[in-house]
C-alpha positions, 0 to 999 in steps of 0.5 A: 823549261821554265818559260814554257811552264810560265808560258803555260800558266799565261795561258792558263789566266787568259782561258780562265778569265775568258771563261769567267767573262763569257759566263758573266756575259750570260748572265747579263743577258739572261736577267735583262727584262726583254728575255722574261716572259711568263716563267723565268728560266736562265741558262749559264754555259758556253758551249755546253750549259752547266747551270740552269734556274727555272720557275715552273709554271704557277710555282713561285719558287725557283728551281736550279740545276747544277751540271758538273760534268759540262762544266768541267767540259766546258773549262777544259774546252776553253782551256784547251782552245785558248791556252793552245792559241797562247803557245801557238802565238808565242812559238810564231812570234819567237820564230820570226824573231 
């Protein structure tokens, strides 16, 4: 029971960092001078987009928009995914052993 609850949380930093990752990754691209145009907006979120910054046309001040319910999705999406890819890997590989 214990190395499954260790298995478990193993997979649990490998979903988070992978999430953290993958919204960095937007971000990098989303503030790269060859996405602006005349209005700036980027969107943060991966498969669903749980933040959003935008400038509405002739304002000069930026908008944002928070969306927890995607956001939520969005961690357990990836938790699910990856966690259950850790443990697949991990029951395989103990298998053949």
């Amino acid at each position: 029971m214990k190395k499954a609850t260790l298995n478990i949380i193993k997979g649990t930093v490998l979903s988070a960092l992978l999430f953290f990752s993958t919204s960095y990754m937007f971000v990098l691209y989303r503030i790269s001078p060859i996405t602006m145009g005349d209005t700036y907006t980027m969107k943060i979120g991966f498969p669903f987009i749980y933040y959003r910054q935008f400038q509405l046309s002739g304002s000069p001040f930026l908008n944002t928009e928070w969306n927890v319910k995607m956001l939520i999705f969005d961690v357990f999406i990836y938790w699910v995914f990856i966690t259950g890819l850790f443990l697949y890997y991990k029951k395989r590989t103990s298998v053949l052993k």
